[in-house]
One Martini backbone bead per residue (centre of mass of N, CA, C, O) as a GRO file, in nm:
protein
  396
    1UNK     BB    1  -0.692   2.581  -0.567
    2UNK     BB    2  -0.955   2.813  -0.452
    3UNK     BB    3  -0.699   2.991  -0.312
    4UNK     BB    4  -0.618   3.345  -0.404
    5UNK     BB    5  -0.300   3.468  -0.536
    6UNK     BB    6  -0.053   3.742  -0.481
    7UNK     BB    7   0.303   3.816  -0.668
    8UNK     BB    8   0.406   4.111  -0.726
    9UNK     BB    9   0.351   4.234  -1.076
   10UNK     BB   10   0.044   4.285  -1.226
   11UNK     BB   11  -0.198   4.349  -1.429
   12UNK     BB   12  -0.507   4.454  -1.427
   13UNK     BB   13  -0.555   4.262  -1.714
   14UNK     BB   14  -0.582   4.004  -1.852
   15UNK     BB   15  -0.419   3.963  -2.176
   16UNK     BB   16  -0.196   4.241  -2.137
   17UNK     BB   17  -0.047   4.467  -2.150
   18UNK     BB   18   0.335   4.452  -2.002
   19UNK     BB   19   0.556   4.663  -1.939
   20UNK     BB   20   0.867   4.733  -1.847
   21UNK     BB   21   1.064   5.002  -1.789
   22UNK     BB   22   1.154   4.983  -2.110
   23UNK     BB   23   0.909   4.893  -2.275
   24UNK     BB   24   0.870   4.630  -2.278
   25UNK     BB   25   0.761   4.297  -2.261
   26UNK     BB   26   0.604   4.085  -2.105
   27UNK     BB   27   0.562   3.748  -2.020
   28UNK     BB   28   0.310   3.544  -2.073
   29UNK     BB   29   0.206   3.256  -1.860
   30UNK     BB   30  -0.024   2.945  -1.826
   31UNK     BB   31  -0.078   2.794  -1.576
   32UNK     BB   32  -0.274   2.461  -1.586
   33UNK     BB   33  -0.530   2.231  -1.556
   34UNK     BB   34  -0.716   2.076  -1.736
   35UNK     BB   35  -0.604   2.272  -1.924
   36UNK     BB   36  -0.899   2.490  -1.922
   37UNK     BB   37  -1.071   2.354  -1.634
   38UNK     BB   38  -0.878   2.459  -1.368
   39UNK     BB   39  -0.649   2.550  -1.206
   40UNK     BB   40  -0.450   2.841  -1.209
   41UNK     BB   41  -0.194   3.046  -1.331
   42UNK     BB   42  -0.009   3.377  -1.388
   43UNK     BB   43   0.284   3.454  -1.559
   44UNK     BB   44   0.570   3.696  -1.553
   45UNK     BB   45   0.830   3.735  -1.791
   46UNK     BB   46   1.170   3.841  -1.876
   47UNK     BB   47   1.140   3.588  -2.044
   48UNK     BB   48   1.101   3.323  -2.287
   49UNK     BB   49   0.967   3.014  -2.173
   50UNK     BB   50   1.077   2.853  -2.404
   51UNK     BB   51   1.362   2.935  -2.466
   52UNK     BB   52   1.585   2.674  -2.597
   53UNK     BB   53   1.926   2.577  -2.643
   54UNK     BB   54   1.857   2.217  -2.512
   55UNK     BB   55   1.860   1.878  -2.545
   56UNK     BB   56   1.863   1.602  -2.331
   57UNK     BB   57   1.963   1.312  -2.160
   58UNK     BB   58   1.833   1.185  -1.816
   59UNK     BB   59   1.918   0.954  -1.665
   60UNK     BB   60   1.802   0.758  -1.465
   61UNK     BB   61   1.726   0.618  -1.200
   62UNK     BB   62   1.611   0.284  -1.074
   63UNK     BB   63   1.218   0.238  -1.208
   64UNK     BB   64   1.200  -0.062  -1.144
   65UNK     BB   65   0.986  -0.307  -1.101
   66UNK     BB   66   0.800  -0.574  -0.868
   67UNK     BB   67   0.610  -0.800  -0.787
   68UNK     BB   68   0.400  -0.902  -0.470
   69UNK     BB   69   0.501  -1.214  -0.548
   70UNK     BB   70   0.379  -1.351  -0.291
   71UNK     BB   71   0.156  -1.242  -0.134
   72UNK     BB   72   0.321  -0.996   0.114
   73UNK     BB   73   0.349  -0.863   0.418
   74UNK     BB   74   0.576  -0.561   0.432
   75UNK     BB   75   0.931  -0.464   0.597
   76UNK     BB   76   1.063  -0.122   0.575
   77UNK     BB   77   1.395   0.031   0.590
   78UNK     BB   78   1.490   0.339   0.524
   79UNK     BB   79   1.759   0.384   0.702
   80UNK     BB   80   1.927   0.187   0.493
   81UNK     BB   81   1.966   0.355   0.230
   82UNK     BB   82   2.148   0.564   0.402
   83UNK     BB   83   2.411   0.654   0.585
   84UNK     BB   84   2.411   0.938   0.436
   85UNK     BB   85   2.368   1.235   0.270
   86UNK     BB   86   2.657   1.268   0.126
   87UNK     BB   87   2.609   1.383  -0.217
   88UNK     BB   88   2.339   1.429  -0.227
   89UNK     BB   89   1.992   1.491  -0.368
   90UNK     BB   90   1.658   1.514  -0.406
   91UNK     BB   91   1.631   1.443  -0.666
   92UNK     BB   92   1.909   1.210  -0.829
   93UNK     BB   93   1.849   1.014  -0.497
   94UNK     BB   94   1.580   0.871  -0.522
   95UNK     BB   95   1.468   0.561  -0.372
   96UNK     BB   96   1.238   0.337  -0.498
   97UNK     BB   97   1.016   0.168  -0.319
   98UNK     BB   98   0.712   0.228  -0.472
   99UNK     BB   99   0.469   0.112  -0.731
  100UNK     BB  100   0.272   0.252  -0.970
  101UNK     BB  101   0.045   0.388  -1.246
  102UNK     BB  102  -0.006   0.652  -1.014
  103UNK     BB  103   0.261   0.588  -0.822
  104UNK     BB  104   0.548   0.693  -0.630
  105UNK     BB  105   0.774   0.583  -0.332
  106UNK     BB  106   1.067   0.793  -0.232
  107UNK     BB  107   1.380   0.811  -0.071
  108UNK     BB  108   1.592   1.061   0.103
  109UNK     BB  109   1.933   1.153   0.194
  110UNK     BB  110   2.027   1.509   0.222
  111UNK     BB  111   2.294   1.789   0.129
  112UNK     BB  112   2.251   1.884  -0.143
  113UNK     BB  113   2.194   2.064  -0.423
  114UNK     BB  114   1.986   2.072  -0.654
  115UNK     BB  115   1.891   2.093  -0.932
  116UNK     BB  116   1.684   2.172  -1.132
  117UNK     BB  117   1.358   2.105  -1.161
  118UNK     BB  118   1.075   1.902  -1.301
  119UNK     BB  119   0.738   1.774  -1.310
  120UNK     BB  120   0.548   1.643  -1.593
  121UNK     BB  121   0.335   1.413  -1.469
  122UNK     BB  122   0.304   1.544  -1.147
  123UNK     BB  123   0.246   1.577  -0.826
  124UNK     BB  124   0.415   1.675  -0.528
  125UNK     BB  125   0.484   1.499  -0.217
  126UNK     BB  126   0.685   1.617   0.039
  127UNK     BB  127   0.811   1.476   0.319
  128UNK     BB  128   0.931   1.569   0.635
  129UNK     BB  129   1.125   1.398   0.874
  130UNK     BB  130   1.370   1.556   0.858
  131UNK     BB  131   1.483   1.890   0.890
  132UNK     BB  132   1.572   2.078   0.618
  133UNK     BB  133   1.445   2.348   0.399
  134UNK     BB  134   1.473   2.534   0.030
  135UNK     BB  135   1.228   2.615  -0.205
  136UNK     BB  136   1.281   2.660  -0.495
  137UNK     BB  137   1.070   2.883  -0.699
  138UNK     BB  138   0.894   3.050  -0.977
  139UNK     BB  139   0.688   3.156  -0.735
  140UNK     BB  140   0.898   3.119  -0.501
  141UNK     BB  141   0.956   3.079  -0.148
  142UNK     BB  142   1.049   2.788   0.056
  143UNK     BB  143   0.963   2.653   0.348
  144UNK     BB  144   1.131   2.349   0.528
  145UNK     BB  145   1.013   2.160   0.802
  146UNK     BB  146   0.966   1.942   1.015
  147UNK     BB  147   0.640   1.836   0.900
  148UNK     BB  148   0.627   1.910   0.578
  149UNK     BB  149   0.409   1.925   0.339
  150UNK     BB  150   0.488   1.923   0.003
  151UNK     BB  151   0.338   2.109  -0.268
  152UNK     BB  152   0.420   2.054  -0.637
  153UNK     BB  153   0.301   2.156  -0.890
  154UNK     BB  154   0.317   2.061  -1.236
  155UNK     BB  155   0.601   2.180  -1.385
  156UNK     BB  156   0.737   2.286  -1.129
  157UNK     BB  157   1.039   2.499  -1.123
  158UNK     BB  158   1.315   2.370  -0.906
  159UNK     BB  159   1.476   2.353  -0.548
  160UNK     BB  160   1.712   2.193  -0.346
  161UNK     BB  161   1.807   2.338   0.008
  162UNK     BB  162   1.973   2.231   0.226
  163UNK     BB  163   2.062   2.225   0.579
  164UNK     BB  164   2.299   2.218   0.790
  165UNK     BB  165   2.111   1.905   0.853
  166UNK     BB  166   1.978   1.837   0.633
  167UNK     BB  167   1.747   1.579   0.461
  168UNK     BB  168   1.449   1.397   0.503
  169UNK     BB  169   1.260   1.227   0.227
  170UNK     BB  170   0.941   1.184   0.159
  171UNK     BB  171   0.830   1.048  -0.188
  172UNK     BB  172   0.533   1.162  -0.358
  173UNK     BB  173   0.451   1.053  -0.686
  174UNK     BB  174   0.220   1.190  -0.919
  175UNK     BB  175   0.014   1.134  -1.219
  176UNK     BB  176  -0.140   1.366  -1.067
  177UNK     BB  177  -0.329   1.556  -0.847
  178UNK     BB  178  -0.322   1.714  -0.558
  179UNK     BB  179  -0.556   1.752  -0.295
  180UNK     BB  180  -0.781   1.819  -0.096
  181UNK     BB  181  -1.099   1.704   0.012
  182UNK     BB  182  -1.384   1.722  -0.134
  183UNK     BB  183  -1.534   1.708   0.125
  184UNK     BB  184  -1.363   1.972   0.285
  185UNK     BB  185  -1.536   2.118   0.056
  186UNK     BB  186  -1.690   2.345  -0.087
  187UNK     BB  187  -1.827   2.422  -0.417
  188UNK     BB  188  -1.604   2.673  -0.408
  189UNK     BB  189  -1.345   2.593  -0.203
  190UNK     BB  190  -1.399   2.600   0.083
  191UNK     BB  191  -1.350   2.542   0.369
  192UNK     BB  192  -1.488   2.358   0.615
  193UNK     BB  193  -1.624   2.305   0.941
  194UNK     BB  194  -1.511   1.975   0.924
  195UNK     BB  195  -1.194   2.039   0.858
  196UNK     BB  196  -0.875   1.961   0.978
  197UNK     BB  197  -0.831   2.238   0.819
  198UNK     BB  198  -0.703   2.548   0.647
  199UNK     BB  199  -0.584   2.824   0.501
  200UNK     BB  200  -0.399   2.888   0.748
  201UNK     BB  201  -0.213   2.610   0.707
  202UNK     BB  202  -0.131   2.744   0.386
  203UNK     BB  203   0.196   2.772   0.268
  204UNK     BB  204   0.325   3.014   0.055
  205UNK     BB  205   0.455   3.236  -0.139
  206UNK     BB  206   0.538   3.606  -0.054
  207UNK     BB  207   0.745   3.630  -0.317
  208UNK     BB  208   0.919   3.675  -0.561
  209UNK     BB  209   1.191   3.519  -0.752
  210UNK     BB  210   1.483   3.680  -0.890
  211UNK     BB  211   1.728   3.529  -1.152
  212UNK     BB  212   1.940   3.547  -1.327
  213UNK     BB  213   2.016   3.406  -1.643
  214UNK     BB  214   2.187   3.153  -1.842
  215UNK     BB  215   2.196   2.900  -1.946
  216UNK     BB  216   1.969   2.676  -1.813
  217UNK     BB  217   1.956   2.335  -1.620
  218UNK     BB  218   1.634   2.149  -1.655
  219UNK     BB  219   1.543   1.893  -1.482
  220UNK     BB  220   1.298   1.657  -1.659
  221UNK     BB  221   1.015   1.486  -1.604
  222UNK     BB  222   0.851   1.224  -1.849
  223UNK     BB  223   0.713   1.082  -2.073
  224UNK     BB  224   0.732   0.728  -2.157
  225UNK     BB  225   0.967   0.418  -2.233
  226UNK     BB  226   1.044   0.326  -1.990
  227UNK     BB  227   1.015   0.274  -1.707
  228UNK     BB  228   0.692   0.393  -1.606
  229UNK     BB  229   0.678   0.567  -1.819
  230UNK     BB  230   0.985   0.714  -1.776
  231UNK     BB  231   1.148   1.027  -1.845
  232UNK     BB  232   1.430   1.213  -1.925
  233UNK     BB  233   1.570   1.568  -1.924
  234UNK     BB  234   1.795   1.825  -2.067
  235UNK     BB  235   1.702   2.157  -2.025
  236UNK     BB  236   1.786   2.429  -2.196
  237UNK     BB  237   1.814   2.837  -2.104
  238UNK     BB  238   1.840   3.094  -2.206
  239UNK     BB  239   1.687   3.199  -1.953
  240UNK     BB  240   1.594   3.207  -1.615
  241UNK     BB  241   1.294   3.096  -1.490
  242UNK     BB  242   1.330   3.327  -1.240
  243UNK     BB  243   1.177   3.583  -1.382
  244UNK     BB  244   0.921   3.634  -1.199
  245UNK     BB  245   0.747   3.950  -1.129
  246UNK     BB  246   0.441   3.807  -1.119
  247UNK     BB  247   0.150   3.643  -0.978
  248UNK     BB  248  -0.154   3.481  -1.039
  249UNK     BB  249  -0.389   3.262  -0.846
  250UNK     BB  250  -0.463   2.891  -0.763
  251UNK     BB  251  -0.161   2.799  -0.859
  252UNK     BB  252   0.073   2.626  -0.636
  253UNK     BB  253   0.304   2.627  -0.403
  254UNK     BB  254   0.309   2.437  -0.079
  255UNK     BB  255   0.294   2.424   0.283
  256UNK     BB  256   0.222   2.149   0.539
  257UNK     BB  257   0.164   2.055   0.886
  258UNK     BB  258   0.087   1.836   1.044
  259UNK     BB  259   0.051   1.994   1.348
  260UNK     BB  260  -0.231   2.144   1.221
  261UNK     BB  261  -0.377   1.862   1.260
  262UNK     BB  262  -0.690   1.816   1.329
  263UNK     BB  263  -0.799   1.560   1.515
  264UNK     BB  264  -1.088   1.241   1.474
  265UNK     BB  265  -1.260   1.160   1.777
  266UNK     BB  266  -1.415   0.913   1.966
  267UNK     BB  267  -1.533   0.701   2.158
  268UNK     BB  268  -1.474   0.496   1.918
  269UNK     BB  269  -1.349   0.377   1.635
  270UNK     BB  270  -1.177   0.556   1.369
  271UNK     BB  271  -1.174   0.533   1.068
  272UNK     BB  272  -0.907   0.643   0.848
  273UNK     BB  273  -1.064   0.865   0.669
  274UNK     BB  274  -1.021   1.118   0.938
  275UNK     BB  275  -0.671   1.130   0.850
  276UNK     BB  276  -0.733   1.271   0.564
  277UNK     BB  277  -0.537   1.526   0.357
  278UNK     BB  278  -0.540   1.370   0.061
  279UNK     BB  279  -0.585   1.348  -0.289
  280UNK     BB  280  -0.553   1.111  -0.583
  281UNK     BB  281  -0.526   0.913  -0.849
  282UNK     BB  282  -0.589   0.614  -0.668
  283UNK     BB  283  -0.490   0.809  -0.396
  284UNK     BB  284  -0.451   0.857  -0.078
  285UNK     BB  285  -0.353   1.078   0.231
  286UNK     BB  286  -0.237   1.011   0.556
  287UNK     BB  287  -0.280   1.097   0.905
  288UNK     BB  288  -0.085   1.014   1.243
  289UNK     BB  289  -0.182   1.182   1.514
  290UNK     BB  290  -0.167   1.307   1.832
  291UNK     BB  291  -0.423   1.174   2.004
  292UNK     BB  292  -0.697   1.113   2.147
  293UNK     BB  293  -0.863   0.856   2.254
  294UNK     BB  294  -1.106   0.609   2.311
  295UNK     BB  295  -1.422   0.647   2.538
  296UNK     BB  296  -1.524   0.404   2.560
  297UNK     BB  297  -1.522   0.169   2.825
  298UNK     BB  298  -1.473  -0.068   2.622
  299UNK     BB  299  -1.297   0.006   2.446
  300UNK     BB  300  -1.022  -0.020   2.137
  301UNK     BB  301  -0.771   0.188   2.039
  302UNK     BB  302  -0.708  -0.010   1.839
  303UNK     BB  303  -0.753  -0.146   1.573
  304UNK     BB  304  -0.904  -0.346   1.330
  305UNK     BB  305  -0.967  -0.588   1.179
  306UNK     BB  306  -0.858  -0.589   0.818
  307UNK     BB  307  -0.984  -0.568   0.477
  308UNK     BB  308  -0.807  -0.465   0.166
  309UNK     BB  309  -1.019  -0.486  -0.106
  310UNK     BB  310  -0.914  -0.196  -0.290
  311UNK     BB  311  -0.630  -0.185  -0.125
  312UNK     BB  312  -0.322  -0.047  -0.072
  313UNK     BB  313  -0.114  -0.024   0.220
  314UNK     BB  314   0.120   0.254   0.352
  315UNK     BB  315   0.341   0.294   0.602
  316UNK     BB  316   0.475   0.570   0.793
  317UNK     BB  317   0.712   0.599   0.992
  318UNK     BB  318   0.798   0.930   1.178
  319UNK     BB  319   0.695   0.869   1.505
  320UNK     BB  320   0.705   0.801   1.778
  321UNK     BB  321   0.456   0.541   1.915
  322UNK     BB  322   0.334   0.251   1.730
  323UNK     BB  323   0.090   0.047   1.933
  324UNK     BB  324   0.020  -0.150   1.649
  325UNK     BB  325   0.334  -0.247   1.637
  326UNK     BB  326   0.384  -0.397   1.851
  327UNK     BB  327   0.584  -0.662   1.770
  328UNK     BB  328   0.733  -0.691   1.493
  329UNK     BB  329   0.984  -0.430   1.415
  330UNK     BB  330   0.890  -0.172   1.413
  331UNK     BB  331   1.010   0.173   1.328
  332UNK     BB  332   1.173   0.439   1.285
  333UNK     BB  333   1.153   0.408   0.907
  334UNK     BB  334   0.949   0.245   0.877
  335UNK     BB  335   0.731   0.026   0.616
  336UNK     BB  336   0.451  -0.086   0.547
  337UNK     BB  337   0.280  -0.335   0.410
  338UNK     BB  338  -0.073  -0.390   0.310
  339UNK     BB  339  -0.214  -0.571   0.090
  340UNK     BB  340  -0.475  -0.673  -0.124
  341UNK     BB  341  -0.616  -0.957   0.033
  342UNK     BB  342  -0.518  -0.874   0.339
  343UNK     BB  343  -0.521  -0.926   0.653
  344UNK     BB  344  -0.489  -0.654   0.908
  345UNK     BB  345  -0.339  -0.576   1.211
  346UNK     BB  346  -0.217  -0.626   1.533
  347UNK     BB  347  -0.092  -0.710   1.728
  348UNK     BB  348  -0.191  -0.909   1.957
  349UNK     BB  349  -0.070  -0.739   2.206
  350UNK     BB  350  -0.137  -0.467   2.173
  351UNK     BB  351  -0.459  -0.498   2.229
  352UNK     BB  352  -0.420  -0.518   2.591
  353UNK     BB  353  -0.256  -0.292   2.605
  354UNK     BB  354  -0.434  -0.058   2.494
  355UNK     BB  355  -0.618  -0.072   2.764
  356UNK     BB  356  -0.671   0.249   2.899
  357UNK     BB  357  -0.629   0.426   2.694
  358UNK     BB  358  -0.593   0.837   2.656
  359UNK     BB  359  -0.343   0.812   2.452
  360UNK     BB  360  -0.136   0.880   2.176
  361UNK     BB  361   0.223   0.915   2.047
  362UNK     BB  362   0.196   0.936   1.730
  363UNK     BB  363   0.344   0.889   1.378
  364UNK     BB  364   0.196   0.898   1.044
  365UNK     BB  365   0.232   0.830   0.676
  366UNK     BB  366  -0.083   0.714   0.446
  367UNK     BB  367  -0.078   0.513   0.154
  368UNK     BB  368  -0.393   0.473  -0.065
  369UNK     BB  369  -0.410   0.239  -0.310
  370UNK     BB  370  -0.606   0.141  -0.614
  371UNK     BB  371  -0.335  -0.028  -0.680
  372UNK     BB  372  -0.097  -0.226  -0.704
  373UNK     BB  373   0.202  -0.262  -0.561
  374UNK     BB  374   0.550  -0.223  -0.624
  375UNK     BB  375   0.881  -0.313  -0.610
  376UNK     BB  376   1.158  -0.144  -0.576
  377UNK     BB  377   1.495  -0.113  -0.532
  378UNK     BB  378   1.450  -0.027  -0.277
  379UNK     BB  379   1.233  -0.200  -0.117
  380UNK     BB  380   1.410  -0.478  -0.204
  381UNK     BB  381   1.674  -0.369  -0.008
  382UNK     BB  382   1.471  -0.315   0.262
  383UNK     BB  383   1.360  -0.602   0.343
  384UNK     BB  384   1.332  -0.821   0.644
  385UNK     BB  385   1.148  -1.135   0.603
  386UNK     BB  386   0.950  -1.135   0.840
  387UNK     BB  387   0.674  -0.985   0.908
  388UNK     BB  388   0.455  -1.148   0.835
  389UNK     BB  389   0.508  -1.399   1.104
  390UNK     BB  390   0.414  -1.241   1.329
  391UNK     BB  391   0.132  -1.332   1.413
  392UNK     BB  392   0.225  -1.630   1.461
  393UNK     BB  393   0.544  -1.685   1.532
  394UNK     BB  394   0.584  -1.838   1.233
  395UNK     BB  395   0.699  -2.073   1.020
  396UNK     BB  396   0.728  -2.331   0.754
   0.00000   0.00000   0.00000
């Protein structure tokens, strides 16, 4: 982000010293993106970074995926993945539903406090389905309530305190940055005025969070030769990570509502793309929010047959009444697949019922990627084995 923060104490000129009231000095880190060459964040710790005092295997949950094959669009229940919260947090306890070597995609519903936790591989987004959280992050606390997209860049060390009636997350983990589309920003990284939202839709944390503490347990995932090239570890820390007195920079945790984009609209019917919320390497964020629909008078509101040419579709139905899915058996907390190489759109009754609409009031949450998906053991253990054969109403 290109949208400039500070919170807490720091020093008038950055790589200077900065000392404590006792006279010691803070500890300067440097957190940014590609190198030294994107955005950054300067944090002041009043103890040392580095400092770890044990470092053992974090056996990660079952990252093992199988191909989609033979290519079937697929419908995936994701509240049968958990009776309830109970006993759960969301880093420890998310059941991997879909992913490839760019992204992986999966579902948790928690009521417990998560470990300390940092993601070293890429940024995740974790869309809130239902309740609510706090999240305690190095760079002090976020609010996170239903339709809020969490967006916590690589690296940052945090965790998850579910509210009162836990929460549930639809986790995407980026191998890469999320960001919104460059599309959306000057070349100086302003939203422009045809961008549908903009920087006062972003809550990012509004003072430091200090925390004392020693020998502190976090749990970090990172690359290596696991499922998925991905490995974890247990590093402990000499003194708490939440020590940061104070920091500035454009690299941050925020959260962003859904209910803030402001979708866009025509006569006829808008291609996907209107819908994009983030973009990251090799696959994209898109929102369907309740919004008027196409006033052509002879338009048709539900999409067109389409064929994903480049990319696999994936859709998260997490609100209202998803017009073009009527006769499918899609509902709240199902997901599409809908693979590259395979034409789909609505079901044909949709398609009549459909006109004369003067708006939806549909919710869905929209990844596409540019790489196929393969089922995770969470995608594998829902997968309801019929919805394929929905539009002809029959199989051989």
């Amino acid at each position: 982000m290109a949208y400039y923060r500070q919170a807490g104490q720091i020093p008038p000129k950055r790589h200077t010293q900065f000392r404590n009231p006792d006279g010691g000095l803070y500890y300067e880190e440097l957190m940014g993106e590609e190198g030294f060459s994107s955005d950054s964040s300067l944090l002041y710790h009043a103890g040392v970074p580095s400092a770890i005092v044990d470092s053992v295997v974090w056996e990660l949950p079952d990252l093992a995926t199988v191909a989609n094959h033979p290519l079937t669009p697929r419908h995936l229940k994701l509240h049968d993945l958990f009776v309830s919260g109970a006993g759960n947090n969301v880093v420890e306890h998310r059941r991997l539903v879909l992913g490839n070597g760019d992204v992986r995609i999966s579902y948790v519903i928690a009521s417990e406090v998560s470990p300390y936790y940092r993601n070293a591989i890429g940024d995740e987004c974790v869309y809130i389905e239902r309740g609510s959280a706090t999240v305690e992050t190095v760079f002090g606390v976020l609010s996170a309530v239903e339709g809020d997209y969490v967006i916590i860049p690589r690296a940052t060390t945090h965790r998850w305190l579910p509210g009162a009636d836990g929460v549930q997350a639809y986790c995407i983990e980026a191998n890469s940055h999320i960001a919104p589309p460059k599309r959306y920003l000057s070349r100086f990284g302003q939203f422009l005025e045809h961008a549908p939202y903009c920087e006062r839709d972003l809550h990012a944390p509004g003072s430091v969070f200090v925390v004392e503490g020693n020998d502190v347990e976090v749990l970090v995932k990172h690359r290596g030769n696991g499922a998925g090239g991905i490995v974890g570890s247990r590093m402990t820390y000499a003194t708490h990570p939440f020590d940061v007195v104070g920091w500035d920079g454009c690299l941050y945790p925020y959260t962003f509502n859904v209910s803030d984009f402001e979708p866009i609209t025509g006569r006829i019917h808008q291609p996907p793309p209107v819908h994009q919320v983030f973009e990251a390497n090799n696959f994209v964020i898109c929102n369907f929010v309740p919004r008027k629909v196409d006033y052509h008078p002879l338009s048709v509101p539900v999409p067109y047959y389409h064929s994903n040419v480049d990319s696999d579709e994936v859709m998260f139905y997490c609100g209202g009444d998803y017009e073009a899915r009527k006769g499918s058996g899609i509902a709240l907390g199902s997901i599409s697949l809908h693979p590259g190489g395979y034409a789909h759109g609505p079901q044909p009754s949709a398609i009549e019922a459909s006109l004369g609409a003067e708006s939806f009031e549909e919710l869905a949450v929209m990844v596409d990627t540019f790489r196929p998906l393969e089922l995770g053991e969470g995608g594998a253990a829902v997968d309801d084995g019929v919805y394929a054969w929905t539009w002809a109403g029959r199989r051989l």
